[in-house]
N, C-alpha and C positions, 0 to 999 in steps of 0.2 A: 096435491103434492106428488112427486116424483119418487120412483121405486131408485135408488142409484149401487150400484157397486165399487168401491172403493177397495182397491190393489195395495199393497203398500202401506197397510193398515195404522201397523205399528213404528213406522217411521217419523221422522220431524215433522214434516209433511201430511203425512199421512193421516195420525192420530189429530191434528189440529183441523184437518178439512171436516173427520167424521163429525166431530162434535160440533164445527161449523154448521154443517148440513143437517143434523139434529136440530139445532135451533130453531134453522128458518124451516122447521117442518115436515123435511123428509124424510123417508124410508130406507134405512142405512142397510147396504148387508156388505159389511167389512171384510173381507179376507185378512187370514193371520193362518200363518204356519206353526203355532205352537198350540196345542190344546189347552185351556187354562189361561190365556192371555185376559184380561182384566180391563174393558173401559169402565170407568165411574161417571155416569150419566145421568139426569132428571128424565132422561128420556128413554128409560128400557126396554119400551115395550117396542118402539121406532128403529132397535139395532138390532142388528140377528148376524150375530159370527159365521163366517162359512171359513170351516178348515178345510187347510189345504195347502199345496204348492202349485204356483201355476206352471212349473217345470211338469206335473203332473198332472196334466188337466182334465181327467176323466172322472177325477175323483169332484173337481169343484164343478163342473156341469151337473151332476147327479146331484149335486145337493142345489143347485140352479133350477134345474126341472120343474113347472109350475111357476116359477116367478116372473112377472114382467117386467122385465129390468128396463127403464127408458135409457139409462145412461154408465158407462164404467169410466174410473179413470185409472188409469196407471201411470201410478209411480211408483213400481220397482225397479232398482238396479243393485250393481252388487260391488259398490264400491265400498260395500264392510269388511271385504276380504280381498285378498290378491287374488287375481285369476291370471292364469296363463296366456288363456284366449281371451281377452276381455269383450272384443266385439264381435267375434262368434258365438259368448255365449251368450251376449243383450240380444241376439238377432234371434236365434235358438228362441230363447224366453219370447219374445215379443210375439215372433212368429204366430208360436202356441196362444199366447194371449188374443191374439186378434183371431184367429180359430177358433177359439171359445165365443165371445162375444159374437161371432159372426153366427152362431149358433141358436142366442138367445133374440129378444128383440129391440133391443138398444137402438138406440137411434142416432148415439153419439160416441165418440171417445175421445178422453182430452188428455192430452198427456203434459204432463211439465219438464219441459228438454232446458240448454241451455244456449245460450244465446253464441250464435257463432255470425263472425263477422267475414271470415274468409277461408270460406270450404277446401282448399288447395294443400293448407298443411294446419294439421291439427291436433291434442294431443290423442292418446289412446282414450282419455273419458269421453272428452268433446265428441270424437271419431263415435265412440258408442252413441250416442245420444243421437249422434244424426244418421246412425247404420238403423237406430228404432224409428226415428223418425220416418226414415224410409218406407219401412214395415208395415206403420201404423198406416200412410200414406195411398199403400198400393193395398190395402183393403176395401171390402164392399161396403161397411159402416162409417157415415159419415163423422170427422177428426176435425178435434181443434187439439193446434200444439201452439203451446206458451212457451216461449223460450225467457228464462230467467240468470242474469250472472248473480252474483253474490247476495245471499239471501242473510237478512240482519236482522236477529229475532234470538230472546234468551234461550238458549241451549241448541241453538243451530251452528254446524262444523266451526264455519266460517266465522263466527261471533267468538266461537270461544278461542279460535284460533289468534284473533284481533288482541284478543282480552288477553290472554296468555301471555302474548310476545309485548304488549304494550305495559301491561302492569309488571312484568318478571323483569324488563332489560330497559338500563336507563341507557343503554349504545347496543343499535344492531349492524351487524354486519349483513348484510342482505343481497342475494343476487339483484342479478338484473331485470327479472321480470317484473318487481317493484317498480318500474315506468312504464309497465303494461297496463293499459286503462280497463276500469268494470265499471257499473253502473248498481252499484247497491241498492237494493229494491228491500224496505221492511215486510216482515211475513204477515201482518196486518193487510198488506196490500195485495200481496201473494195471493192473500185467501181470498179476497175481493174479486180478484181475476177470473179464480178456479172455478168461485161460485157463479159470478155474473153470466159468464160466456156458457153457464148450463145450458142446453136445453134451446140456446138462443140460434136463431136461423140466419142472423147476419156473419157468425161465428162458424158457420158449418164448413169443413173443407179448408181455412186456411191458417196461416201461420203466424203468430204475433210474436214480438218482441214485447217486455215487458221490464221495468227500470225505474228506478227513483227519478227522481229533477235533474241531477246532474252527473255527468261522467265527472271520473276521476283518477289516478294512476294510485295504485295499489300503493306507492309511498305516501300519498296525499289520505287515502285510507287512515293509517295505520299513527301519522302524527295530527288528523282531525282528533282521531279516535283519545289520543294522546292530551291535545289541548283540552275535549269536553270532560276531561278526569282529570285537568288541571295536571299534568304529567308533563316534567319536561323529558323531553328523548331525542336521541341524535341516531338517523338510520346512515351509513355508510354503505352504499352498491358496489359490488366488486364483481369482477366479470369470473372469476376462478370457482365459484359456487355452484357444482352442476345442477341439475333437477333434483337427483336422487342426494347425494349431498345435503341439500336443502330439506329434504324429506327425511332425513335423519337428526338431523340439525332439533326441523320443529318439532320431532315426535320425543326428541328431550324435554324438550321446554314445554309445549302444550300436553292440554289431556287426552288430544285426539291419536287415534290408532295411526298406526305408521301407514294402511293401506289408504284411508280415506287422505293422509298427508300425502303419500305418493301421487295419488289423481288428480288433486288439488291443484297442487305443484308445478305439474304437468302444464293443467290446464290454464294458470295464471302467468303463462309464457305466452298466450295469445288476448289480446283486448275485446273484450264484451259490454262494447257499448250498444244503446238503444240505438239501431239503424232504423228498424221497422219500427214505423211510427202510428200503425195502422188500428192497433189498437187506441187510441185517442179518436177517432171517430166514433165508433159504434159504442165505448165506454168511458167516455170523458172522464180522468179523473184529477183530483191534485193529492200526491202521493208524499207520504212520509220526508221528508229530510234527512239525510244519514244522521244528522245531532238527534231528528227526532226518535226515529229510530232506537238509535242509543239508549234515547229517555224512554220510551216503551220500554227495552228491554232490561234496563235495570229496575226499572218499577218493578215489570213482575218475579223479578227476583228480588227485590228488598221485601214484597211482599207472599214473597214463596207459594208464585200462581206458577211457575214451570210448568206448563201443561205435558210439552213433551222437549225430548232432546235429539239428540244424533245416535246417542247411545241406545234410543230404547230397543232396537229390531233385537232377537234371541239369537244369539249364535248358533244356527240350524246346524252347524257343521257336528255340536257336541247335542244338543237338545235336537231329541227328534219323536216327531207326532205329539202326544199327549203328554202333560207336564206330569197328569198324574202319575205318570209311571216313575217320575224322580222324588216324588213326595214321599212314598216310604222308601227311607233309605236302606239299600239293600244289606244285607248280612254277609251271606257266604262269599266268602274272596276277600274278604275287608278288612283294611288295616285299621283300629280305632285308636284314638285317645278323649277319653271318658274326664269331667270334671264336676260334681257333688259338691253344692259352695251352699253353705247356707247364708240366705240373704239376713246383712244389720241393717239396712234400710228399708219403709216402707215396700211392699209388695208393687204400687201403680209407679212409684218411682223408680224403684227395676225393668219393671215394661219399658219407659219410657227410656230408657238407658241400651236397650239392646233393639229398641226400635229406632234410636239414635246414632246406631256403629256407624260408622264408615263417616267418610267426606270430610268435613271438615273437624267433623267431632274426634274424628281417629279410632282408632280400638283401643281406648281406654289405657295401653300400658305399652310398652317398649312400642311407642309409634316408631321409631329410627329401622326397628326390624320389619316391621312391615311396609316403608318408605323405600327400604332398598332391595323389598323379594319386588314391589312393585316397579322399582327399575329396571331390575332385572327381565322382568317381565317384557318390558317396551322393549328393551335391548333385541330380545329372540323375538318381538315380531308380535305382540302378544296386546292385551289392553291397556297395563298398567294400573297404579292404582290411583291416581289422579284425574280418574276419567270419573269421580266424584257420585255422586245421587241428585236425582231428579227433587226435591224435598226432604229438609231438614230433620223432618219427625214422623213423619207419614212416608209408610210401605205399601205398594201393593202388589200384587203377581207380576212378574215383568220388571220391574225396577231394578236399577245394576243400584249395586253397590262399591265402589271400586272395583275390582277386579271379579265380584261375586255377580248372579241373578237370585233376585227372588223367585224361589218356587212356591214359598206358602208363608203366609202373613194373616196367621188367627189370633187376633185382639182379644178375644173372647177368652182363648184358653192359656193365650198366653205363649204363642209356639210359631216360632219363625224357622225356618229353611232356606239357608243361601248353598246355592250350587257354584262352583268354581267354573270363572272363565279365563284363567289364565293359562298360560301353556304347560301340562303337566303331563307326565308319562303315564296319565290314568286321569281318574275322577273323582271329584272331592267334590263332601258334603260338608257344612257347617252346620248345626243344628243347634237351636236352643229351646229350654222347656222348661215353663215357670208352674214350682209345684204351689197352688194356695194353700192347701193343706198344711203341708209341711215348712213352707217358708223357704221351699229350699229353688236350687237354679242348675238345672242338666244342663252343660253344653259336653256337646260330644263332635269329635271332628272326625269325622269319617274318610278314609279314600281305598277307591277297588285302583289297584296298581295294574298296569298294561304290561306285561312282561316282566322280565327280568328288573329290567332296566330300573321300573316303575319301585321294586320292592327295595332296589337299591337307594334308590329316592328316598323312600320312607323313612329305612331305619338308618342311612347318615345323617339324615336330618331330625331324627326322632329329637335327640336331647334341645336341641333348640327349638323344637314344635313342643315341646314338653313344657319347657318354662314360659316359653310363651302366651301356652294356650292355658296354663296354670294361673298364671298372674293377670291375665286376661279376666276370667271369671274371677278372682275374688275383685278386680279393682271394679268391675259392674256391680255387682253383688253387695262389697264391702265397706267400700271408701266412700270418705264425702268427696265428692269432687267439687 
């Protein structure tokens, strides 16, 4: 079996390939930018983490050294945030990436682009993706690129994007780009691609396109999607709905961030149908059906297999290097509010309740106030709190919680740590701590304020984080619900 490096780790993508390539055998060494990041594996002895950034790539060589890597793939991009220069700085990135690999003994690199059908006018994502392409292209290691349009899989952008605006609005008003054709491809098949074309020498050096059975126009999308959930919905196209428009429109209504909407957006003004058809030769396959698809992806959500989502990558811009260093939550500089609830319920039934916060469970007590800091949140640009959890009852390192990250999830002792990703003039910790001893339940809310600004923050909002965060612990702690 094959040594592989895997870029991208912790993304939709990313996280589903590793444990893919686990499976059929191989030797994973995953890249992840945060220390403490979490796979849960039958196979642990087959994955070996290499931190890092490939923005810095001195550091992941050094931990490279010694290994024989037959193959890397990259998929990173950084459509989790706004950037200025978008494809200056995918070109930056790639660069460096194929510099590395070009160092190691790889033999391969595959990268997953997305499908352009006329290179002349493009949007800013597309443009990045084929400024990598280039990249990857004009290196000394032989490249396969998969070009893929809309990927249909539980907790992928695009899926929950569907699902959002299908289940929320029984009339959309929709630009124009809804008669711009894609070709929906399930992430089932996705992986089948990533995997196959490993390693393989009919694959070496060229380019594929890759797509479900049949093209369709993103309105045909959105009321298929409609009919297999038994949904009636009326979309109406209007030509007055700019891009960016649109990109604020869905980041109301959906749970996805306003930047990965923005690129989306962008991109679903030009049609990504399968032209290259080239793959069908060397990989015959008969691929998913968008209904099927669908029925894939609600499976493993009615049965709470979410392996991974859109949301899982760490907001590197606030976490940086090692998680441990957010695990003890710091002291000096710190604003707190302390809560000592002594638990009337069972002890495992307390766990089970604070290992339940967020998503659809809600925080237990004035969800309306935590429903409108998380609009507020989307409004400045931020995550929101509708951007939900990967699993219902199960935590692990890495897990958003609405607007939160897990940084530490012990069952054992009974002690969870959500770190804030929301936009705030400072840093916020959530913490909780089940005493068995005592019976009793520490939640303490912590935040180091940035400035002035940050302390202003605190103490006008004190009285309302007060009752909040008061009524909060005792309705975990005290209420039957």
């Amino acid at each position: 079996m094959a040594k592989i490096l895997v870029t991208g780790a912790t993304g939709f993508i990313g996280k589903r390939l590793v444990y893919h390539l686990l499976e059929e055998g191989h030797d994973v060494f995953a890249l992840v930018r945060v220390k403490g990041t979490e796979f849960r594996t039958k196979e642990p002895s087959r994955l070996k983490l290499i931190y890092g950034d490939i923005r810095c790539p001195d550091e992941v060589e050094l931990q490279l050294r010694g290994i024989e890597i037959d193959a890397a793939y990259y998929l990173v991009h950084s459509m989790g945030s706004v950037v200025q220069n978008l494809i200056e700085a995918e070109i930056d990135v790639a660069k460096k990436f194929v510099s590395l690999i070009e160092k190691t003994s790889a033999k391969q690199i595959i990268f997953l682009s997305g499908i352009i059908e006329d290179e002349s006018s493009l949007s800013p994502h597309l443009s990045s993706r084929l400024a990598v392409e280039k990249v990857i292209r004009s290196g000394q290691v032989p490249f396969t690129i998969l070009r893929a349009s809309i990927i249909i899989g539980s907790g992928s952008a695009s899926f929950e994007i569907i699902r959002d605006l299908c289940e929320k609005l029984s009339v959309m008003i929709a630009p124009q780009w809804v008669r711009s054709y894609c070709q929906p491809i399930a992430i089932r098949d996705v992986l089948f691609y990533l995997t196959n074309v490993l390693l393989l020498d009919k694959a070496y050096n060229r380019v594929f396109d890759i797509g479900g059975p049949e093209p369709m126009t993103f309105k045909e999308v959105l009321l298929r999607y409609a009919a297999y959930r038994k949904l009636k919905r009326f979309i109406i196209d209007v030509p007055v709905l700019t891009p960016r428009l649109s990109s604020y429109w869905l980041v109301l209504i959906t749970s996805v961030r306003f930047s990965i909407c923005s690129y989306l957006v962008e991109s679903m003004k030009h049609s990504t149908r399968k032209l290259n058809k080239a793959i069908d030769d060397i990989l015959p396959r008969s691929c998913l059906t968008y209904e099927e698809a669908l029925q894939l992806a609600f499976q493993k959500i009615a049965q709470n297999e979410v392996v991974s989502t859109w949301m899982d990558p760490w907001n590197v811009d606030k976490i940086q290097g090692d998680v441990q260093n957010y695990i003890d939550v710091p002291v000096e500089g710190c604003l707190k509010d302390r809560q000592e609830v002594k638990a009337l319920i069972p002890l495992d039934a307390l766990q089970k309740r604070v290992w339940g916060l967020g998503g659809d469970q809600g925080w237990y007590s004035m969800n309306w106030a935590w429903g409108l800091r998380g609009l507020i949140d989307k409004l400045i640009g931020g995550s929101g709190l509708n951007r939900g959890r990967r699993h219902p009852t199960q935590l692990q390192v890495g897990d958003s919680v609405d607007f939160w990250r897990v940084i530490l999830a012990d069952e054992e002792r009974g002690h969870l740590i959500l770190y804030a990703e929301m936009k705030l003039p400072g840093e916020s910790w959530l913490e909780f701590e089940i005493d068995r001893t005592q019976g009793i339940l520490r939640q303490t809310a912590t935040f180091r304020p940035k400035g002035v600004w940050g302390r202003v923050y605190w103490y006008f909002l004190f009285p309302i984080h007060w009752v909040i965060f008061r009524n909060m612990a005792r309705s975990i702690s005290q209420k039957t619900l």
